[in-house]
Structure formats: C-alpha cells, structure tokens
FIZAMAR-492235 format. One record per residue (C-alpha): residue number from 1; y negated, x, z. Coordinates in pm, 1 decimal, always signed. Each point is the difference from the previous one (the first is absolute). Layout:
BEGIN
NUM:Y:X:Z
...
//
This chain:
BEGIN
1:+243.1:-276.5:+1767.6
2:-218.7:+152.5:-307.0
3:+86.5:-25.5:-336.6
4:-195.2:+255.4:-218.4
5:-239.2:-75.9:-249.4
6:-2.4:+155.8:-332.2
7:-288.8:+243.2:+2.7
8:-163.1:-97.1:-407.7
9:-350.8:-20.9:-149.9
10:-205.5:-298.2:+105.6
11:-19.3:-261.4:-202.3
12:-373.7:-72.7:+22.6
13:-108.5:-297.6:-173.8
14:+250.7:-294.8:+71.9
15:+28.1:-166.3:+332.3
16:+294.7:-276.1:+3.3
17:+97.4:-192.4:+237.9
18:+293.9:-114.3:-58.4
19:+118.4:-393.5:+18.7
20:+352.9:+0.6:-88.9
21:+281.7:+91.7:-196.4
22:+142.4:-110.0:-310.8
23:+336.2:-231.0:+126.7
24:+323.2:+122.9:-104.0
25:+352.8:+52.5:+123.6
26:+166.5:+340.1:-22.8
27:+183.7:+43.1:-306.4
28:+344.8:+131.7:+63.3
29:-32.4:+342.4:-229.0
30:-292.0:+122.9:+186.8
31:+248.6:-33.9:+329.4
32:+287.1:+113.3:-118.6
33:-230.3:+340.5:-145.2
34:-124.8:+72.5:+357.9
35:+324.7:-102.7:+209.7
36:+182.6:+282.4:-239.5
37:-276.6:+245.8:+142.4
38:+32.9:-90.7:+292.7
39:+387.4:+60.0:-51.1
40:-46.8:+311.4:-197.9
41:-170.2:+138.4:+293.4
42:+268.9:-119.9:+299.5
43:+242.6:+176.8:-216.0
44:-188.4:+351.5:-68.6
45:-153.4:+40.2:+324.8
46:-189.6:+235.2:-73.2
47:-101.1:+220.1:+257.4
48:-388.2:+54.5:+59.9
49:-126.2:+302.9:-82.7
50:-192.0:+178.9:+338.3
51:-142.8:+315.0:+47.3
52:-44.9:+41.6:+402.3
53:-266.4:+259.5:+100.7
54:+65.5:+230.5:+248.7
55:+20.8:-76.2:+375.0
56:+28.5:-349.2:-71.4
57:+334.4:-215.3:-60.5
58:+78.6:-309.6:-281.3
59:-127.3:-255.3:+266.3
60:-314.7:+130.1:+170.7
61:-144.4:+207.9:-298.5
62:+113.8:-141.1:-325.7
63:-250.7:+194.2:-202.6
64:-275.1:-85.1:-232.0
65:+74.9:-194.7:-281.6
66:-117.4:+67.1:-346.8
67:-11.5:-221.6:-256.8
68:-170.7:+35.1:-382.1
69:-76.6:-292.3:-296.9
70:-201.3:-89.0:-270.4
71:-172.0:-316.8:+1.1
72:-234.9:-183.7:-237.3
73:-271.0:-275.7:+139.1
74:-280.7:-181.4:-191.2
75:-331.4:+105.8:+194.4
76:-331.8:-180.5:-48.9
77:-365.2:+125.1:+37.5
78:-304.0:-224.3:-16.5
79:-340.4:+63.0:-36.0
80:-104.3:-336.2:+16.0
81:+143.3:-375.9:+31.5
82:+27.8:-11.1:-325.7
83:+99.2:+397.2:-131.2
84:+313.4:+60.7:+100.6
85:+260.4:+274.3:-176.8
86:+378.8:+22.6:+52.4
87:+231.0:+300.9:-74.2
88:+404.6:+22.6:+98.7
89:-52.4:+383.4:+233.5
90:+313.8:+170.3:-23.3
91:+67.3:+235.5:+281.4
92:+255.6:+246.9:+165.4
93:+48.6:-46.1:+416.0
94:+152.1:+208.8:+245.8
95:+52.4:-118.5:+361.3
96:+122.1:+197.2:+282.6
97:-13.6:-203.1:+333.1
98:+112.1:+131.8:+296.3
99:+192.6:-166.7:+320.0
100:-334.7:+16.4:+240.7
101:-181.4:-214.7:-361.6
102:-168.6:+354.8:-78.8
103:-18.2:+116.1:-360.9
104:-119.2:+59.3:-306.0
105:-51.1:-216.5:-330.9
106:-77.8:+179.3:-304.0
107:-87.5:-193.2:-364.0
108:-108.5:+98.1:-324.4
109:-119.6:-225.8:-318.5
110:+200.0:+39.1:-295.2
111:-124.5:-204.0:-182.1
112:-237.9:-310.2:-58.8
113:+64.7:-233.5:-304.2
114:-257.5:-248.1:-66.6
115:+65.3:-393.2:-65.1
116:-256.0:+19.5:-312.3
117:-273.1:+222.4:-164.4
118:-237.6:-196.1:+190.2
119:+155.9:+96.4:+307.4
120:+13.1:+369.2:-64.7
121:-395.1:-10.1:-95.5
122:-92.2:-206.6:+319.5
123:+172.9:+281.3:+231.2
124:-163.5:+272.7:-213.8
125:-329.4:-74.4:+175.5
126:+141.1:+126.2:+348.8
127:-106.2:+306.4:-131.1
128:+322.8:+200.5:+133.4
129:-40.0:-167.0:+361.6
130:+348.4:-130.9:+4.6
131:+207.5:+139.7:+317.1
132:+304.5:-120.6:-50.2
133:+214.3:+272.4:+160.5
134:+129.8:+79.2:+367.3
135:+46.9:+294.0:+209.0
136:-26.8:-108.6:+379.8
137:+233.3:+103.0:+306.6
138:+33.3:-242.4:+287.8
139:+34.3:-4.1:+366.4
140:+283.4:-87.1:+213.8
141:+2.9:-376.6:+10.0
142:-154.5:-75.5:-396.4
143:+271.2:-52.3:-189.2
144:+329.5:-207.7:+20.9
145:+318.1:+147.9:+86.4
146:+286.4:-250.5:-20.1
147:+259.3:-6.1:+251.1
148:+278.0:-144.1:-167.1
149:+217.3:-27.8:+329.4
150:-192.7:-319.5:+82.2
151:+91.2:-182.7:-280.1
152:+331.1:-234.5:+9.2
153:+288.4:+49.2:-310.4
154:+80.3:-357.0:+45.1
155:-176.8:-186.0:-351.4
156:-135.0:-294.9:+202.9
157:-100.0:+170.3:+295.1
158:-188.6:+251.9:-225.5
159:-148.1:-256.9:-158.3
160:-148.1:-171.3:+272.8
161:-139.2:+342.3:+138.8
162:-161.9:+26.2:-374.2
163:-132.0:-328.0:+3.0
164:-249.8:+119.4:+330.0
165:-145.1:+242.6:-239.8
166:-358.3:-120.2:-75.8
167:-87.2:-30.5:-373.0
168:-325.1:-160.8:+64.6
169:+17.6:-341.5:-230.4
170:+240.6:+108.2:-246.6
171:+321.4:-223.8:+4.8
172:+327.8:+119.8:+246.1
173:+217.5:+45.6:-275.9
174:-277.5:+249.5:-213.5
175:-28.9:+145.7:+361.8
176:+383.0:+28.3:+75.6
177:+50.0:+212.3:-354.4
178:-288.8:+236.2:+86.1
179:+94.7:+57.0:+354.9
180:+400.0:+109.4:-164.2
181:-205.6:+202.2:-277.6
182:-149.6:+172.2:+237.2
183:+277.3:+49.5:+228.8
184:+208.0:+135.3:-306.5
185:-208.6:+248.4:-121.2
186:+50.4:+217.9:+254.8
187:+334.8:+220.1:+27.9
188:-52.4:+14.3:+375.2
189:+186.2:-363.8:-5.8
190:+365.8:+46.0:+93.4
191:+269.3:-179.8:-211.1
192:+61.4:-276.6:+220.3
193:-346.5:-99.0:-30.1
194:-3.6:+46.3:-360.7
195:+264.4:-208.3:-57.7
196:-124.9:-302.1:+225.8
197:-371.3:+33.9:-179.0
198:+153.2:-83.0:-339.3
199:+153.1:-289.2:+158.5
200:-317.0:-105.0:+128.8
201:-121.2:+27.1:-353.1
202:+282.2:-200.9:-171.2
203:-75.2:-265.2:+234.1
204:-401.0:-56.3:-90.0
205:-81.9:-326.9:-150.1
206:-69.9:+13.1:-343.3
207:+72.6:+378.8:-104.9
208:+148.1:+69.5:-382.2
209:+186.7:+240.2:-173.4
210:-213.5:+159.5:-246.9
211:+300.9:+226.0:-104.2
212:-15.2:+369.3:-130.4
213:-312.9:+145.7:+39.5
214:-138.2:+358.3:-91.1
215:-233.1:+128.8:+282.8
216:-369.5:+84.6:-31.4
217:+120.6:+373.0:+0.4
218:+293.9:-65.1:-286.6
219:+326.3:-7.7:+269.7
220:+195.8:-320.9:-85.0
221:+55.3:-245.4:+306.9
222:+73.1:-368.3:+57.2
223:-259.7:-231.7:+116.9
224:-38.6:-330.5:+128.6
225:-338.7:-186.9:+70.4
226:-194.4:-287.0:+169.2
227:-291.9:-203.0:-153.8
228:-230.6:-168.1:+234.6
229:-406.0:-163.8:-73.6
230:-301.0:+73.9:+181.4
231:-383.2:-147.7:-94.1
232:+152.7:-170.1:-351.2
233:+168.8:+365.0:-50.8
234:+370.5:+82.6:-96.4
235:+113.5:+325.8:+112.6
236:+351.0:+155.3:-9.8
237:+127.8:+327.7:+215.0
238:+278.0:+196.4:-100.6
239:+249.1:+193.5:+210.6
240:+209.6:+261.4:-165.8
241:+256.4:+167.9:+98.2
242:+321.9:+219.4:-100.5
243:+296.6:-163.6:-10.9
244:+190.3:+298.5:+0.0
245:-120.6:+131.8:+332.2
246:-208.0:-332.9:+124.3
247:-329.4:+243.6:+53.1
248:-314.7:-196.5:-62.1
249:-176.1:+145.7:-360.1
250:-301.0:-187.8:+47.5
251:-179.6:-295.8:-3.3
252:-289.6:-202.2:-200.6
253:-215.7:-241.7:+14.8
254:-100.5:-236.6:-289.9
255:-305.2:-254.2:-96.3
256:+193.7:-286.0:-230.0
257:-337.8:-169.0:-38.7
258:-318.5:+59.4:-182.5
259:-287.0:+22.3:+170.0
260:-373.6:+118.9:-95.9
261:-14.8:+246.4:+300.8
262:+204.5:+234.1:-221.1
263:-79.2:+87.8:-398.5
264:+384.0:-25.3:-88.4
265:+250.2:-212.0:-26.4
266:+299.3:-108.8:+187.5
267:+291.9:+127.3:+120.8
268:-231.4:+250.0:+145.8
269:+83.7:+247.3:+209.7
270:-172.9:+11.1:+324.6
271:+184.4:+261.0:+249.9
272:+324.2:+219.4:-51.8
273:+178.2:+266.0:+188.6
274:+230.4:+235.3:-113.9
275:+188.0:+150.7:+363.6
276:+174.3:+401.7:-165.8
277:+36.4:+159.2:+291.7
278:+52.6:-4.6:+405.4
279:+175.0:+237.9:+206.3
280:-81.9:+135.6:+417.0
281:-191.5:+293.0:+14.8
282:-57.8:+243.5:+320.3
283:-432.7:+49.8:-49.1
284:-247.9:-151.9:-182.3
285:-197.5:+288.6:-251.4
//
C-alpha cells in the first residue's frame, strides 16, 4: 500500500533527524472534534464524484484525477557554508494523475516573501536564475495512484496498515497523522474510509485541539495539531478541516523554536497547504 506524498517546495537548508516526540496524552476536545467528523461523514455519505471515460466502466477505468492548491514553503539557497538566504515561495499546483501513474503536474510561483531585508538582498544576486516553477508530464508508472479498495474501514486495522508506512526517522505518531493527511486530501476516498481515517486521527498520542481556525486562503475550518522535537527543535503540524462537511482545508507546519538557520523568529512558518479543488477528469490537457 502507498500513501501519497504531498508534492511542495523543498526545503533546502535543514536536515533533522528526528529523536522523539514531545510526551503527552490526547486531550479529550481534540477527540471528540475528529470523532464528530468522522460522524458527520457516516451520516452524509456523500457520494464521490466520478467522471468515467468512454469504453471504460467505474472499476477498470476510474479516470484521471485532478486535483489543484496553493501552498507556501520556506526555500533556502547557499552560496557558501556560511551565505545562506531564506524566502517563504508561495505557489499554485495542479495535479492530474492517471490510473496507469501517467500525468501531468503543473506549478506556478505566486509569490516569494522574504524572512528579512537581508534575505531579499542575498537572493538578489541570483541574478534572475531562480526556477522555481513546473511544467512536466509523466509516464505510465511515475506517479502514485491510490487504490483505496485496499485499505480496511476498521480504525485499528487501518491503523496498523498506516503504521507500515515508512517516514524515515520521524516518530509513528508524526507519521500516522501525515499518512491520514494524505489519505484525506483526496476526494477519491470513499466515506467509509473517511470516516475510519478521522478515527485513526482521534486516536494519535498527543494531538490538541487548536479550535477555530481561518485557512491560509481565508475559509474558516477547525483544526487540531501535534507537537513533536527533533535536533533541540519544537515543531507543531496542523490539520484543518471543515466541520461542516469533514473535507480536509489544509495543513501546516510550524518551527516553535528559534534557531540561527533562519533570520526570524518563532512560531515560524515552515510548510502549508491549502487543498481548493479535486474532482475526476476524462484527459489530461
């Protein structure tokens, strides 16, 4: 089984290799927030929306699927050991993947915001070399197409299938949240699955309820969080979510500690995502 990764700019100056998580028990609101998702979305069942192409049928040729956010990510460029110059890039991705794991991924920079005037001045000497932006189709085989048949509804059983996914050295339960991120991001997921993923969530050792939440795109969501340590640093990631319809808004990760790789201070933000849109479509242009 394959979880997807969420496709964001590289962050290109911090390596961390993570030792552990901050110890903490699950506090009771941040449960009680995702079980009611995961009961919100039992009760709508909301049917999947799927666009078959011709000559093909819902299970053999599900289409391609399509999928468009805006992310931000802090990118680093040295020239030296000791020049380095940080700017949050703020870009606009579309995805469209098809069954064989052919497709297309197109991304444009919005915009970059620097961390300080020092910043901005050290990446004025790339001289307009910065190539930031994608445009590049794919063979069959290159990208991930999740099959979400293969995946049990049953909370613990799910979990345990989650728990194989490889996250390198982060920590299981930093792991287990990005594996039902990324599993919820995509409206291919049925219902069922859905609902067992938030469960999954409210079970994760040590997430919080950070409460009501406006999105990094202004749409007003819940979120709930988990804060774990890595090389003497704090960091916290944010899921949010609707509670109206229990789709995932976006997510975000922060740096709670200072550190002199950056030229700002803490709570920094170090990745977000923003997920609009995601429908099947018959062709990729």
């Amino acid at each position: 089984m394959s979880v997807p990764a969420v496709a964001a700019v590289v962050l290109a100056v911090v390596v961390v290799i993570v030792v552990g998580i901050t110890p903490s028990t699950a506090p009771s609101a941040a449960a009680e927030v995702l079980l009611a998702a995961a009961d919100q979305v039992e009760a709508s069942q909301v049917a999947v929306t799927t666009t078959v192409p011709v000559g093909g049928t819902a299970s053999d040729m599900p289409g391609i699927r399509w999928s468009r956010w805006e992310s931000g990510a802090l990118v680093t460029f040295s020239f030296g050991l000791d020049e380095a110059y940080t700017a949050m890039v703020h870009s606009q991705r579309e995805t469209w993947v098809a069954p064989d794991g052919s497709g297309r991924i197109a991304e444009e920079v919005l915009d970059v915001e620097f961390l300080s005037d020092e910043d901005r001045v050290g990446w004025g000497r790339l001289d307009g070399d910065l190539r930031l932006a994608i445009n590049e189709e794919y063979g069959p085989g290159s990208l991930d197409y999740q099959s979400y048949g293969s995946l049990p509804t049953d909370p613990d059983k799910l979990k345990n299938e989650l728990l194989a996914v490889s996250h390198g050295d982060w920590p299981e339960e930093v792991g287990l949240l990005w594996s039902v991120e990324d599993l919820l991001r995509d409206g291919g997921a049925p219902p069922e699955l859905r609902a067992a993923l938030f469960r999954v969530a409210a079970g994760i050792d040590g997430i919080e309820l950070v409460g009501e939440v406006t999105d990094r795109v202004g749409r007003p969501g819940i979120a709930v969080a988990l804060e774990y340590e890595g090389n003497g640093l704090v960091f916290r990631e944010w899921m949010i979510f609707d509670p109206e319809t229990a789709s995932l808004l976006g997510r975000e990760k922060l740096l709670l500690t200072a550190t002199p790789l950056y030229r700002a201070e803490p709570p920094l933000s170090v990745s977000w995502v923003a997920y609009l849109e995601d429908r099947v479509v018959d062709r990729v242009p």
